[in-house]
N, C-alpha and C positions, 0 to 999 in steps of 0.2 A: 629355505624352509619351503615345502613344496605342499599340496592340497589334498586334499581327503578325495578318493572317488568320488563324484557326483556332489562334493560340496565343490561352490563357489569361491575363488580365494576373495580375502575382504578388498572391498573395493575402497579407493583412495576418496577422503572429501575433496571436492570440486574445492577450488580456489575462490575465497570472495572478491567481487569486485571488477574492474576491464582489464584485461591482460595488461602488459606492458606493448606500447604502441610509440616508442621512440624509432629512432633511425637503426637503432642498434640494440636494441630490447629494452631499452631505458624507459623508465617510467617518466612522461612527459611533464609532470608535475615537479620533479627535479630540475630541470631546465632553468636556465636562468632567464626571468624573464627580461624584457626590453618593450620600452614603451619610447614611439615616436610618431613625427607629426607627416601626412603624407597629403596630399593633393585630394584633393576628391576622387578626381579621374582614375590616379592610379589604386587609390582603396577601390575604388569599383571594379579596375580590371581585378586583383589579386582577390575580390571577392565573386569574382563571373569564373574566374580561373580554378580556384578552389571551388566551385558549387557545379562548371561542369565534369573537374577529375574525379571529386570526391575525396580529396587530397584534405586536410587543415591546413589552414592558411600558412603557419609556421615550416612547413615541409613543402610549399610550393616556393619560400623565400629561398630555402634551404637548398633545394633544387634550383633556384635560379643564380644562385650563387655560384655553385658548382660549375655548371655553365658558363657563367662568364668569368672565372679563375681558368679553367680551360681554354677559353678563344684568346685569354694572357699571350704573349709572346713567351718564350723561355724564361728569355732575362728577366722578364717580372715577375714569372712564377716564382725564379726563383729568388728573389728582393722580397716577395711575399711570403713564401716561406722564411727567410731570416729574419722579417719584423715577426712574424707567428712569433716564433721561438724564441726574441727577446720580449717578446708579452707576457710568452708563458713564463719567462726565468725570473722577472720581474712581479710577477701576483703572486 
């Protein structure tokens, strides 16, 4: 359906709310949450670390994770992939 000369076509309503801000468009409020006990030390670094990327704190873990499954040897990547995937067939 296309526009009248000199009319404007109608414009979309804006979306309420923050976009979606997960790793993969996911709304971060789905996530499952995880609650645990850390050092002082180390909540401080992951809180200096998050405050100077600008990152949340859940996406700097996320990223350090990824990191260190990468410096993995093979053979653990892949033992790690196999526990994954009997975790997931399992829940």
């Amino acid at each position: 359906m296309g526009h009248i000369k000199g009319k404007k076509p109608p414009a979309r309503a804006p979306r309420l709310g923050r976009p979606p801000a997960g790793s993969r468009g996911e709304r971060v409020s789905d996530y499952t949450q995880l609650s645990l006990r850390l050092p002082e030390s180390t909540r401080a670094l992951l809180d200096a670390i998050s405050g100077m990327t600008g990152e949340p704190s859940w996406r700097v873990i996320d990223q350090a994770l990824e990191a260190y499954v990468q410096r993995l040897p093979e053979e653990e990547r892949r033992l790690l992939q196999g526990v994954q995937q009997r975790r997931a067939r399992d829940n």
